[in-house]
N, C-alpha and C positions, 0 to 999 in steps of 0.2 A: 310640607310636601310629603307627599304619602311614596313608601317605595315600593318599589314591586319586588312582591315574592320572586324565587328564581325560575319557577314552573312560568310565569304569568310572565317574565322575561323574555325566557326562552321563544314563546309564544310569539310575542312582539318581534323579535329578531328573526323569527321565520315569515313575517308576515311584511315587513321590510324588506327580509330579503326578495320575498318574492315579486314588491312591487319595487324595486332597487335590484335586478340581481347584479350591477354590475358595483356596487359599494358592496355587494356580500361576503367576499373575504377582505377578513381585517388584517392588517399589520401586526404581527406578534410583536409584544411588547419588549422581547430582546432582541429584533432587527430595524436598523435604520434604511428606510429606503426614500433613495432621493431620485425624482423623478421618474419614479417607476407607473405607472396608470392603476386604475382599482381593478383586481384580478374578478372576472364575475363568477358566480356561483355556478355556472353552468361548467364553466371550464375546472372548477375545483371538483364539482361532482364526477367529473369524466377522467381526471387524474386518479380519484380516488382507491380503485382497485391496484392501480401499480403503485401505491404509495403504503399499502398496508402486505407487497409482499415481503414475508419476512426470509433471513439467512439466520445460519446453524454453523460454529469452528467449532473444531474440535479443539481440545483444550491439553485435557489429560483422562485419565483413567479415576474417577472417586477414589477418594483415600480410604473409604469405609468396603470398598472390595466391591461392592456391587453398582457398576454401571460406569457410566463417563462423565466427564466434563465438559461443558457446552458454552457459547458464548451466543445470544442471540436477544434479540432488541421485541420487548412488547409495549412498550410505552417511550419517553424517550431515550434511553441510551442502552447502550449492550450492558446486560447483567449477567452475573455467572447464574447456570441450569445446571439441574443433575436429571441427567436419563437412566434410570432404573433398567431399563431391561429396552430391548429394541423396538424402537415406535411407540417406546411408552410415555406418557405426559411428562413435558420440562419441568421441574419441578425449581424454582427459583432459590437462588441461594445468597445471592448480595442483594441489596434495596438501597443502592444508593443515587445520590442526586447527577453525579456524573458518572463519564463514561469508566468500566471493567476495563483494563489492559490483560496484560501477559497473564495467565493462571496457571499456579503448578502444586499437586499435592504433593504433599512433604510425606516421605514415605516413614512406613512403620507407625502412624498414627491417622486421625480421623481431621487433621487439619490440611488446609492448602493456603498457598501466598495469593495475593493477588496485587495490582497495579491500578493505580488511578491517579487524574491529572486532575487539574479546576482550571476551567476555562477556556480548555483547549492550549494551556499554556504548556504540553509537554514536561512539565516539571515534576514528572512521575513520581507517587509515593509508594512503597510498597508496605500492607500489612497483611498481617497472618489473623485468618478466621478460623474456628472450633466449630465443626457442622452438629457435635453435639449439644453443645450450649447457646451455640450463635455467638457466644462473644469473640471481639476481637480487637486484636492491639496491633499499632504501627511500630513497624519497623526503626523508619528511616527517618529524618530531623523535619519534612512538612514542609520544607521549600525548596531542594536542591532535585536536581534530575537524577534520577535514578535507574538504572535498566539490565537487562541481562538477567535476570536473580535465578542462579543453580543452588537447587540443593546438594549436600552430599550425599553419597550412597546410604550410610546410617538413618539419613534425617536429622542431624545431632545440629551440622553447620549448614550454614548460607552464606554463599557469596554471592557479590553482584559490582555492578560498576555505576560510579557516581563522581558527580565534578563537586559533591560540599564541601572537597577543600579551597578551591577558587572560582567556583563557578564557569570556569573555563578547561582545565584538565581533568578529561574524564580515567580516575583514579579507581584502584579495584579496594572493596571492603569486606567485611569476612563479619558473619556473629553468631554465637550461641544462641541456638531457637530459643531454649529455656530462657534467655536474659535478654528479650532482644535487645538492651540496653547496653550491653558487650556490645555493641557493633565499630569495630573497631579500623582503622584504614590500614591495609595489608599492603598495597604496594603502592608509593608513589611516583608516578609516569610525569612523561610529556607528551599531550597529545592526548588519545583515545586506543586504552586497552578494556576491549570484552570478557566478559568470563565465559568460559566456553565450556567445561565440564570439570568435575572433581575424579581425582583417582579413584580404584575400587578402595583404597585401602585411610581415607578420608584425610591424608597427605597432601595432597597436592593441587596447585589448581591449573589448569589447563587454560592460557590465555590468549587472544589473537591482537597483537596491534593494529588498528586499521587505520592506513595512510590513505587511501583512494579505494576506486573500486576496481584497480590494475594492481595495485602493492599494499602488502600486509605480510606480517610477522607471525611464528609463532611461539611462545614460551612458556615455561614452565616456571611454578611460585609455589615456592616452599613455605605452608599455611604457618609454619612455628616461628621461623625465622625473616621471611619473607626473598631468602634468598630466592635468583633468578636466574634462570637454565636456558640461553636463547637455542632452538632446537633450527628455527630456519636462517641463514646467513643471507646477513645485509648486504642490498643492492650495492655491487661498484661504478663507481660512476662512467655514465655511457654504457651501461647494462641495461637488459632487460625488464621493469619491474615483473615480479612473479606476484601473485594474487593466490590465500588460500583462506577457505571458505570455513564449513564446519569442521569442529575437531572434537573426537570421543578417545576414550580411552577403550583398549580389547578389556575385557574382563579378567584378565590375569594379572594389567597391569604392566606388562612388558613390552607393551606396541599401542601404536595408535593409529585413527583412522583420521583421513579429512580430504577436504578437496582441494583440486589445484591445479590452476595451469600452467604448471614447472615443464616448459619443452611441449606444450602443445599450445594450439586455439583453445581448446575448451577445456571447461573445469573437468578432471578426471577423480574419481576415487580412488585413494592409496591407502596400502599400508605404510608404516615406518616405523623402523626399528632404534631406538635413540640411542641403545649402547652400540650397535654398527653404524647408527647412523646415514644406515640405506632408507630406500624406499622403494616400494613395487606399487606399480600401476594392477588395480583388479579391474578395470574398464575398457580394455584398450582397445575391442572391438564395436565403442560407441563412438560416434562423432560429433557427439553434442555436450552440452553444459550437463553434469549430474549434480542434481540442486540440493535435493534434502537428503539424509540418509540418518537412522535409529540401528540400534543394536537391541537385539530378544535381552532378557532379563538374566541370562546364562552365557548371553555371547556367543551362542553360537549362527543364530541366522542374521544378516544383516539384510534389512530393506533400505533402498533407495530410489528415486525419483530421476526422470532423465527429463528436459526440455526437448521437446523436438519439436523443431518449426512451432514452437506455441503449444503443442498439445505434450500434456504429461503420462507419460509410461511409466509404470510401476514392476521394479527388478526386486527380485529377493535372491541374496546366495548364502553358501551353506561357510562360513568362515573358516573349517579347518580345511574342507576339499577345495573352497576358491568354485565352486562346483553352483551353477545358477537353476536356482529351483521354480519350480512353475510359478505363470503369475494370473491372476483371476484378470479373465478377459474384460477388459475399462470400456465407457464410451470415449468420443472422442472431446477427451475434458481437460481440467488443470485439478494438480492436486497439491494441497496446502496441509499444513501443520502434522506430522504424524507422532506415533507414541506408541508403543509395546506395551500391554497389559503386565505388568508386575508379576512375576511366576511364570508366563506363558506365553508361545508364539503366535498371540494375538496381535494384529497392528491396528490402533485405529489410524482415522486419515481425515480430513476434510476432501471435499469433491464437489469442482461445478464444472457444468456444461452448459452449450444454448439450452438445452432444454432442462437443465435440473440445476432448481438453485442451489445456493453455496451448502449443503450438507454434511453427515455426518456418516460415515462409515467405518466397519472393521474386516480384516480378511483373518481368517487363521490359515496360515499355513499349513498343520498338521492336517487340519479336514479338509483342508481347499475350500474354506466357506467365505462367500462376500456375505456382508449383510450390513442390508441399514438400519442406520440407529435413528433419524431423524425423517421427517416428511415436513418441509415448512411449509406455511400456507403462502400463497400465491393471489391473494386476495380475490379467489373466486377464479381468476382467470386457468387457463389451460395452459401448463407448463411447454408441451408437447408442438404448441403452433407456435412458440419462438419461434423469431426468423434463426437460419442457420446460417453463419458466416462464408463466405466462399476465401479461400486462400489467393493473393493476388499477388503480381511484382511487377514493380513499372521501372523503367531505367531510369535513371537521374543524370544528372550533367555531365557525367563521369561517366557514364555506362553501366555506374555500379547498382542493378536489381536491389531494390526496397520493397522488402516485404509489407501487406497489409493485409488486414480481414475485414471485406465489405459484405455489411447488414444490407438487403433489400427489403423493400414493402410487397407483402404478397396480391393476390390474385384481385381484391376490390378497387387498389387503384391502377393506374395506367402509366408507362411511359411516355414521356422521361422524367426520374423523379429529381427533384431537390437533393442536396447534397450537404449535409453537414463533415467537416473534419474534423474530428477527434484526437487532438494529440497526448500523449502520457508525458506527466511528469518524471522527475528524473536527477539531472537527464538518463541515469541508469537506470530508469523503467524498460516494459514491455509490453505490449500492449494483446491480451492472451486472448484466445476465444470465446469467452465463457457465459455468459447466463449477463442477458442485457438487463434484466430488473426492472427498475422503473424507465430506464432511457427506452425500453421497449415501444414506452407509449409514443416516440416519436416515430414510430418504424411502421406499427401495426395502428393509429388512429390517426396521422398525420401523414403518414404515407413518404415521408423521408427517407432517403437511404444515408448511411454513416457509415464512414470511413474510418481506417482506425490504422492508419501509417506506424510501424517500426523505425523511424528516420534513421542515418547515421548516429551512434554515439547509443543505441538502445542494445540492453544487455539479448543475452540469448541467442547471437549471432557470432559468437568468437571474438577474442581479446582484439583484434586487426579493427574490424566495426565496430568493436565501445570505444578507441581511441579516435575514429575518424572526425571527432568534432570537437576534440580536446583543445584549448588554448585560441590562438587564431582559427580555428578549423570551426570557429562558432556556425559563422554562417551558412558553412558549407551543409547544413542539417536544414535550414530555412532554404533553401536551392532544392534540397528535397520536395517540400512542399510546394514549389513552383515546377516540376517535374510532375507529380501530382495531379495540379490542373491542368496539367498538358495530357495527362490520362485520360481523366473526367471525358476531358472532350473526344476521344476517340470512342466511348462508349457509349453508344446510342439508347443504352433506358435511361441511363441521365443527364439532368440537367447544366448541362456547363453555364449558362446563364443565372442561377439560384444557385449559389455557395455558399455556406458560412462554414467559418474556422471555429474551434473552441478548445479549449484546454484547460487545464491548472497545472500551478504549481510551475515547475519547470515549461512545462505544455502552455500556463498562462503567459511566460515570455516570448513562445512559439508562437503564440494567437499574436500579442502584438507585432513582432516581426516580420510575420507573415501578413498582416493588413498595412504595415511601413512599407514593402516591396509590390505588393500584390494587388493593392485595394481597389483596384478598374476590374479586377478578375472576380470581387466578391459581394456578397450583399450585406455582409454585417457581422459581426464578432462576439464571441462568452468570451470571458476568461475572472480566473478566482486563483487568487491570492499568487498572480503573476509577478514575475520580476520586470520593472519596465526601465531602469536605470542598474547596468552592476555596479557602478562605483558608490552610490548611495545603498546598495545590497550587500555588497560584503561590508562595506561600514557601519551599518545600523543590524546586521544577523546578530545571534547571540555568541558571544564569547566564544562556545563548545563549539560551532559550527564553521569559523572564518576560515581556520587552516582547511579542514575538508574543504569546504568549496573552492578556496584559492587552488589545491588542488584538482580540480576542474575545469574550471570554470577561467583559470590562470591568477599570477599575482599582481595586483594591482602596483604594486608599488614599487614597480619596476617601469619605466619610462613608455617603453615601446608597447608593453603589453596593456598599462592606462590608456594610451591613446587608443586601440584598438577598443578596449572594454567601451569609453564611451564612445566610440564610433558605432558598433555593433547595438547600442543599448535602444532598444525603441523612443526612449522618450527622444534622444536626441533628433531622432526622423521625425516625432511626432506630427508636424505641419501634413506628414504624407499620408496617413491616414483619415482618409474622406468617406467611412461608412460608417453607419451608427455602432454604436460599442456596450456591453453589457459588460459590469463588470462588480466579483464579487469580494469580497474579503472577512477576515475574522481581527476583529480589534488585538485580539491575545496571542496574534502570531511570530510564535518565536525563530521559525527560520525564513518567513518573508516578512519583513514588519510593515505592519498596515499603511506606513508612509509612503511605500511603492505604491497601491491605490491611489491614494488620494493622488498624487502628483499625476499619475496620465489621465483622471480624472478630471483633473482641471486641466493638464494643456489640453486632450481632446475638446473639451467645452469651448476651450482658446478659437477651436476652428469652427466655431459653430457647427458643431456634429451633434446631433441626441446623445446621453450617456445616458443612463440607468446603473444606479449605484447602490447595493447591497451590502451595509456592514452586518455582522453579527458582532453582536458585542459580547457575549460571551463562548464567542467560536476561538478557535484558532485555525491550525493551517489547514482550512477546509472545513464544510458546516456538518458537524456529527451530532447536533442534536435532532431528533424527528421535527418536529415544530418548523425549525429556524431550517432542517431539507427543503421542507413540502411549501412552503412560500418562497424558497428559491429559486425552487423546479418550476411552480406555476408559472414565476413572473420569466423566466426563461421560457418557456412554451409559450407566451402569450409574447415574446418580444424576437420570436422565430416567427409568430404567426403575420406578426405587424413585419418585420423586414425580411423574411427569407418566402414565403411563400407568396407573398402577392405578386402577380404577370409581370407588374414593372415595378423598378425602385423606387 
């Protein structure tokens, strides 16, 4: 048998495709798809532009003094980028098979750490790369979860937090960069302690224990001895919990900053003094969550981040006057990851908007200068005709206003459109306004509008609403979304008759639930890597993660709150959901295990429904490889086109 060259192939496969287009996309060889139909070539070509727009995090600052650090995907996964100068070529700096995590350069030298997982298993490794040589050595043992990684002010140590002593308590570890083989376990916990920064004076570590996303600790670890300084005092029972967020150290050393909602709704910025043992509020005339905040290199300008209704505002103040200094005029955007240039009161920042995807900027202070550092490509299309979100709030059962931001289709199609609902995982997500990406193409080529609900229990609305769906109070977030539909219908561009729900993650148990109570109100369901039973979910999650969610989500092992878990859980309604269901998963998922899948996969089949079933087998919680996206997405657009857009079901 004679073979073909790979030109005279190629050939072949375009000439098939054209008399086949609808076998012309293949199945990649790392997703199982069952009962999904042959995606045609026409519909892969018409995805094609929204699937090649790329994004840009900022990172950090090069450690070689000139330029930034970037995080952004040119083939399949995110790799570290160095940007030389503003707008100037990424210039790539890891090449490796999976996804870049966390990246920090270690100061005083030309090295930085970075993070990476295999498989989407979260089981983060961290190693340190030499941008002069390229070489580089790991850290951390190559199987245990790893995360947090601070360096100290010198560059000398590194800490970080990691569960390789049991797999289950995530433990803080400390090592000499020179040795990484020193890396040695500094403080033995129970539960999950962060490392949150090192002193100026490379003493001490600054640590938070995080019980929920309402209660958390802070302390202090003495690197020599490992002694421990508890700085916030524990909840007494039938108290409040208090929640604090980041924590820096002032550059002298004798105070600290972090956030926290000690005596309000929102997270505020404080000082605290550990020898008085006070604290000042420097926020008090914000009413909102203040999310990120960095310290200049000197300590004396502090920037930080406010949430307001979704959109992010950018504060700087002067830290010895407490005195709030100008702030370069934003669009109306979210702003992620920031970092002070080393020496100077430069900040960079990530920034997206509808209309600017996830990029890269810096402001200086002293000049008043914004400037960008990145332009990602948008695969041809025009950033500027994203649709713009409109801000919305509908009453729910309670009377209580749920915030959401609905996408329209513009001017080439007609009312009433179609209706997708979009819920965020969580369930401490929020769901911002920012730069739709590829989901674009449902808005602007399909002509769908998308919903994007806040429910009960979504952060950025005050410690009162993150608790309102805690415990039994599950369902009362699923009552949202039937509040919801009751919207839809008063709004005459859309469609109340063409719904679909979709989600992940926590959002994918939201999908299920909402087609267990709702399913006469919709025409069909996504959801990826959803919970469809909690009693078989906190029993099969990993180790590091049971207590947090029990936290949540409540303790199963408590009589009243079992019965409730499997009352509330979708599969047990399963029988009630009678519309077709798409549904995704990643074999390597460590906080929803792939056996949630498969099980509502088969009772939905139980009711003679259509499923469409998407494994990635080398995904986890959610598909981050490009490849294993872009045949996600298709078969998802082609199974909104088969059940949500046609006149009748």
């Amino acid at each position: 048998m004679r073979l073909l060259t790979s030109a005279a192939a190629c050939s072949l496969a375009a000439t098939l495709a054209a008399i086949h287009p609808a076998a012309a996309q293949q199945v990649p060889a790392s997703i199982s798809a069952q009962d999904v139909p042959a995606v045609s070539r026409q519909l892969v070509d018409g995805l094609n532009r929204y699937q090649n727009i790329r994004l840009a995090s900022f990172q950090d600052w090069s450690p070689d003094g000139r330029g930034l650090l970037i995080l952004t995907r040119f083939a399949e996964t995110n790799q570290v980028h160095r940007v030389a100068a503003p707008l100037a070529d990424r210039e790539q700096v890891t090449f490796l098979r999976e996804r870049v995590g966390e990246t920090r350069a270690r100061p005083g030298t030309r090295q930085l750490l970075y993070s990476t997982d295999e498989g989407g298993a979260e089981n983060f490794q961290l190693s340190l790369l030499d941008l002069g040589s390229g070489e580089g050595v790991r850290v951390t043992d190559g199987h245990s979860r790893n995360v947090s990684p601070r360096w100290s002010r010198s560059g000398r140590w590194l800490a970080w937090s990691s569960n390789a002593r049991n797999g289950k308590d995530i433990d803080l570890w400390v090592a000499d960069a020179a040795t990484p083989a020193s890396a040695r376990l500094l403080k033995e916990v129970s539960g999950e302690w962060i490392v949150a920064e090192w002193s100026p004076d490379d003493k001490t570590v600054a640590a938070v224990e995080y019980l929920s996303a309402n209660e958390s600790y802070v302390h202090l670890v003495d690197v020599a001895t490992g002694a421990t300084r508890d700085l916030t005092p524990r909840r007494a029972a039938g108290a409040e919990p208090v929640f604090y967020g980041n924590v820096r150290f002032a550059r002298d050393g004798r105070s600290l900053y972090w956030t926290t909602d000690a005596g309000s709704e929102f997270h505020r910025l404080c000082r605290f003094d550990p020898q008085a043992g006070t604290s000042k509020v420097l926020t008090t005339g914000i009413s909102w969550d203040v999310e990120d905040f960095e310290l200049s290199d000197d300590g004396r300008i502090l920037a930080f981040s406010t949430n307001e209704d979704g959109l992010s505002h950018l504060h700087f103040l002067e830290t010895e006057t407490e005195r709030e200094l100008p702030a370069p005029k934003l669009p109306a955007a979210e702003i992620g990851r920031m970092g002070f240039r080393p020496g100077s009161k430069e900040l960079g920042f990530t920034m997206t908007s509808a209309s600017i995807p996830s990029d890269t900027y810096s402001y200086d202070v002293t000049n008043k200068t914004l400037t960008r550092w990145t332009r990602s490509e948008t695969g041809g299309l025009d950033p500027t005709g994203f649709p713009e979100p409109e801000l919305i709030h509908f009453k729910s059962f309670d009377g209580r206003p749920i915030p959401a931001f609905l996408y329209k289709p513009g001017g080439k199609f007609h009312a009433p459109f179609p209706v997708v609902i979009n819920i965020h995982g969580g369930p401490e997500g929020q769901s911002r306004p920012g730069f739709l990406g590829r989901t674009a193409y449902l808005v602007r080529e399909l002509g769908i509008a998308i919903v994007y609900p806040n429910v009960r229990g979504s952060t950025g609305y005050g410690k009162t609403y993150l608790k309102l769906d805690n415990g039994m109070k599950r369902e009362d977030s699923v009552a949202d979304i039937g509040a919801l539909l009751d919207w839809i219908k008063t709004r005459p561009e859309l469609d109340a008759s063409r719904i679909a729900v979709t989600g992940g993650s926590y959002g994918g148990y939201m999908t299920l639930a909402t087609m267990t109570h709702y399913s006469d109100r919709l025409r069909c369901g996504m959801e990826t890597v959803g919970i469809s039973n909690f009693l078989s979910f906190l029993k099969n999650t990993q180790d590091y993660r049971r207590d947090l969610r029990r936290a949540e989500y409540g303790d199963e092992r408590d009589p009243a709150m079992r019965e409730f878990l499997e009352r509330a859980s979708p599969l047990t309604s399963v029988r009630k959901i009678a519309r077709p269901l798409l549904v995704a998963a990643g074999q390597n998922d460590p906080r929803v295990p792939v056996t949630e899948s498969e099980q509502i996969v088969t009772a939905v089949r139980g009711n003679g429904i259509p499923v469409w079933y998407i494994l990635g087998k080398n995904e986890g919680h959610g598909f981050q490889k490009r490849n294993n996206q872009d045949y996600l997405q298709a078969a998802q657009v082609l199974f909104l086109q088969r059940f949500l857009l046609a006149e009748k079901p």
